[in-house]
C-alpha beads as a LAMMPS data file, in Angstrom:
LAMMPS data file: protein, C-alpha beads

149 atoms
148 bonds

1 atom types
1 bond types

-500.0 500.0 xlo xhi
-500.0 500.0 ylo yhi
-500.0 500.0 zlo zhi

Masses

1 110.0

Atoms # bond

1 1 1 -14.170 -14.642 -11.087
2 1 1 -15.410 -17.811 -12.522
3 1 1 -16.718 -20.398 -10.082
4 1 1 -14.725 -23.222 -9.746
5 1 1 -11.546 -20.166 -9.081
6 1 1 -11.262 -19.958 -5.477
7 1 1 -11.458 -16.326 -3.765
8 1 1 -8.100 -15.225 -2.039
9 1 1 -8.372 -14.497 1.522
10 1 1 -9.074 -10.612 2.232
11 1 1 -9.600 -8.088 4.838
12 1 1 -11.134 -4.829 4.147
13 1 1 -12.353 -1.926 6.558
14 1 1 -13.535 1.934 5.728
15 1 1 -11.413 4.649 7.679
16 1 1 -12.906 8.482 8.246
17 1 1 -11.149 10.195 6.029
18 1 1 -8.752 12.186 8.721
19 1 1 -5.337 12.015 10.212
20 1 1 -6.807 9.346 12.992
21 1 1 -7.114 7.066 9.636
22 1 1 -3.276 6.469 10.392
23 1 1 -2.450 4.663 13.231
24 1 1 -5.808 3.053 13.012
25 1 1 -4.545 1.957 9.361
26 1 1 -0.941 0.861 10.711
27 1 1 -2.777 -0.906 13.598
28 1 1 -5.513 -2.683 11.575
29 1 1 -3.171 -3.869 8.748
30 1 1 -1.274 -5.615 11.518
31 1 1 -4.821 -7.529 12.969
32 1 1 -5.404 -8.421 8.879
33 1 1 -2.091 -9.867 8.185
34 1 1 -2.561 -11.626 11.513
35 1 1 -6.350 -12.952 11.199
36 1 1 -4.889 -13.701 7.149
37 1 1 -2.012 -16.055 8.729
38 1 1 0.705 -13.840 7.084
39 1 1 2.258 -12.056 9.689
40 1 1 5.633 -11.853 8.336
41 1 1 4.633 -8.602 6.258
42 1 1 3.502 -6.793 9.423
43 1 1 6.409 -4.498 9.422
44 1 1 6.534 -3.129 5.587
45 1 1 2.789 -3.473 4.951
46 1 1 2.446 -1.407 8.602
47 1 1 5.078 1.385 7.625
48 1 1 3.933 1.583 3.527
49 1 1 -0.066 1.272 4.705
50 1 1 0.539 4.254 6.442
51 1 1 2.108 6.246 3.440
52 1 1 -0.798 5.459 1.567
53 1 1 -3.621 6.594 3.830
54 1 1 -1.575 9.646 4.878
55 1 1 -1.637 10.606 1.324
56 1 1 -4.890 9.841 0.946
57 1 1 -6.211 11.887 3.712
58 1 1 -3.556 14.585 2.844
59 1 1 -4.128 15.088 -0.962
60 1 1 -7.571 14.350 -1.450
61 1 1 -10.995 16.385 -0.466
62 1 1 -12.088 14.479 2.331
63 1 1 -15.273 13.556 0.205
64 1 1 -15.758 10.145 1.326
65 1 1 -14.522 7.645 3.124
66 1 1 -11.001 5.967 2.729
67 1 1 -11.064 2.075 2.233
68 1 1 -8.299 -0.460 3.433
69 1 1 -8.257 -3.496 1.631
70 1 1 -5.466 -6.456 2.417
71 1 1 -5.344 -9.639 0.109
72 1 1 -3.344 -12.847 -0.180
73 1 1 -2.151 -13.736 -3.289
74 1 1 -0.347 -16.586 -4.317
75 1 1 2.876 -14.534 -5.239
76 1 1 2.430 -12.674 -1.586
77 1 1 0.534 -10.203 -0.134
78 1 1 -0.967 -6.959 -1.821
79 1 1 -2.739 -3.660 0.115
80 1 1 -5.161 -1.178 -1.381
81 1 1 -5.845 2.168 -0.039
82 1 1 -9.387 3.886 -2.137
83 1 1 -10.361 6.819 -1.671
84 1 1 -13.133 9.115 -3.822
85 1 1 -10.425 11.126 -5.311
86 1 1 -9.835 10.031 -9.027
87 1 1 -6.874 12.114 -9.703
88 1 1 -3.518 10.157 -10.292
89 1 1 -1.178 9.946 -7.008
90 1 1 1.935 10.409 -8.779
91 1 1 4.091 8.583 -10.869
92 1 1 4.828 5.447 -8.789
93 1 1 6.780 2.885 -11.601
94 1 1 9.161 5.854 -12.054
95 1 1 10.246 6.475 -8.755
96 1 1 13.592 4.907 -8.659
97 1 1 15.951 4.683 -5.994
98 1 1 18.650 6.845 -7.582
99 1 1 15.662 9.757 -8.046
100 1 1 17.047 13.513 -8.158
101 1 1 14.410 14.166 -5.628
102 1 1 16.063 16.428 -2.591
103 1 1 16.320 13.728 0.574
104 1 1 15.790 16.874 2.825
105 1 1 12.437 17.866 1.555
106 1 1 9.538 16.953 4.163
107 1 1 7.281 15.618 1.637
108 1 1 7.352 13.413 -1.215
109 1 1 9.426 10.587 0.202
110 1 1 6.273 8.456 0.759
111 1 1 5.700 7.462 -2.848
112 1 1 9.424 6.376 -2.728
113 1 1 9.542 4.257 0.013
114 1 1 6.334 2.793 -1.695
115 1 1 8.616 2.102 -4.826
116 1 1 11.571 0.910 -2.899
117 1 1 10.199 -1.721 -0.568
118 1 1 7.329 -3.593 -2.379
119 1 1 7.316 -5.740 -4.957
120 1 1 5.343 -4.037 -7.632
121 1 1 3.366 -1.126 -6.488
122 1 1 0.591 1.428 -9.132
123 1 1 -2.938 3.095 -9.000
124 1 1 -5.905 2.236 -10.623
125 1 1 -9.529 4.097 -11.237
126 1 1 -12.394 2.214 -9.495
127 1 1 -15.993 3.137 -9.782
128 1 1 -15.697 6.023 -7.040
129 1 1 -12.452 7.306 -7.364
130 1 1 -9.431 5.457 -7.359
131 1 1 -6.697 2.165 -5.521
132 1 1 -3.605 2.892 -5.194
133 1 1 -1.788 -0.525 -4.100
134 1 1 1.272 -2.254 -3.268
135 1 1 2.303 -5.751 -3.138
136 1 1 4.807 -7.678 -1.095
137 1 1 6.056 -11.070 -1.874
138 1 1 5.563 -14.052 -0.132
139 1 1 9.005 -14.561 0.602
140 1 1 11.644 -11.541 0.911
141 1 1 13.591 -10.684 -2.111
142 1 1 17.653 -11.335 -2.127
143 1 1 19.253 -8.052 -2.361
144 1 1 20.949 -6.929 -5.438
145 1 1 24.540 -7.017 -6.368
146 1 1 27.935 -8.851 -5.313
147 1 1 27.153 -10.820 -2.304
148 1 1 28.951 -9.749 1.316
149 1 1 31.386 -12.599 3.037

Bonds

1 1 1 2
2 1 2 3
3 1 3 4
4 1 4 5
5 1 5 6
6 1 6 7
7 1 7 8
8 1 8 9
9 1 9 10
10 1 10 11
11 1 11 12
12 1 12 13
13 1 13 14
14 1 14 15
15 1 15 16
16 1 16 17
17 1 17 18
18 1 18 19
19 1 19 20
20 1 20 21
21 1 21 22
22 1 22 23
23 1 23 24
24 1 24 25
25 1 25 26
26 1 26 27
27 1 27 28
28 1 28 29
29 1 29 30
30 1 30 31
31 1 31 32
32 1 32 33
33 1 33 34
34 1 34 35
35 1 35 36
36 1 36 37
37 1 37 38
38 1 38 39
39 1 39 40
40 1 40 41
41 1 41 42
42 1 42 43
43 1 43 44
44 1 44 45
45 1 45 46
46 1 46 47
47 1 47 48
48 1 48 49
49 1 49 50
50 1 50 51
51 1 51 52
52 1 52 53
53 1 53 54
54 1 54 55
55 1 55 56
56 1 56 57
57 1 57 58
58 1 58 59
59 1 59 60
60 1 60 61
61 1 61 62
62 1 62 63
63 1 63 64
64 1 64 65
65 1 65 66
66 1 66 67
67 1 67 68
68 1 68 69
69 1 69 70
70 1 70 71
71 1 71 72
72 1 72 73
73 1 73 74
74 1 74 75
75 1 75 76
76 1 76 77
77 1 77 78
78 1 78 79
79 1 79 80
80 1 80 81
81 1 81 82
82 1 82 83
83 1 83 84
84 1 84 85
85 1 85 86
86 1 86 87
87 1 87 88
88 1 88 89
89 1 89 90
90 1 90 91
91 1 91 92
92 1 92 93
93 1 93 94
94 1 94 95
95 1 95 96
96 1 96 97
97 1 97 98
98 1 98 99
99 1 99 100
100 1 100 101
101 1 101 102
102 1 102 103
103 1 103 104
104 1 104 105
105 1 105 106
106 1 106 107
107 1 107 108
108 1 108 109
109 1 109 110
110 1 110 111
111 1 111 112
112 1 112 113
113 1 113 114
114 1 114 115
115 1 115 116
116 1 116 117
117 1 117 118
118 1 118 119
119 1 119 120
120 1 120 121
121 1 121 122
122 1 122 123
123 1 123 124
124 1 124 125
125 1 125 126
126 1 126 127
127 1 127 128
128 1 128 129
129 1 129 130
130 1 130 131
131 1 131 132
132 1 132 133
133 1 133 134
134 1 134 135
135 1 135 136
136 1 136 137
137 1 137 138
138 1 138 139
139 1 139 140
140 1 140 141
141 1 141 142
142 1 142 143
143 1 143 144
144 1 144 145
145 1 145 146
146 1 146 147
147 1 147 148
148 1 148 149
């Protein structure tokens, strides 16, 4: 970034790469968004930072640690989960609401809520494996379609 560009405000703290990573994960994002003055994204950065490190822990190796990283952007808020797997976590842009995916199944819904509730959400590689990210906006988005009296 060039110098006279100010950094955004960010958090970030390694997890151990095991199922404790989740409520520590749910737990810490909540201190972040707190110690970041943006509090108002506890609840969907809590419940969507915990899909992420859950997958995380559940579909990579367990090679390395996982790493939680929180940011504030101008347009809102955006979370990072990295982990030292490089391998894509699925097809987030296509995940649509109206998917043909089986609502009873026990897995595969996390990727969806992912899709549903942020703003913009993807993967990326990084130099040891890979982000996979979400963002939230700073203010909430109006639902869609004919407003109710």
């Amino acid at each position: 970034m060039p110098p006279d560009v100010p950094t955004p405000p960010s958090w970030r703290i390694t997890l151990p790469h095991s199922t404790a990573a989740v409520p520590i994960a749910r737990a810490l994002i909540r201190t972040a968004l707190a110690d970041l003055d943006a509090p108002a994204y506890s609840d969907t950065a809590e419940l969507l930072t915990a899909e992420l490190v859950a997958n995380a822990v559940e579909h990579t190796d367990g090679s390395g640690p996982i790493e939680l990283v929180v940011e504030l952007l101008a347009s809102g808020c955006q979370v990072e989960v990295h982990d030292r797997d490089p391998g894509s976590p699925g097809d987030l842009s296509s995940l649509l609401p109206d998917s043909t995916q089986d609502p009873w199944q026990e897995h595969g819904r996390g990727l969806l809520l992912i899709r549903a509730l942020s703003s913009a959400c993807g993967h990326r590689p990084t130099e040891h494996g890979k982000a996979v990210w979400f963002t939230l906006p700073s203010r909430p988005v109006p639902p869609s379609g004919p407003a109710v009296p």
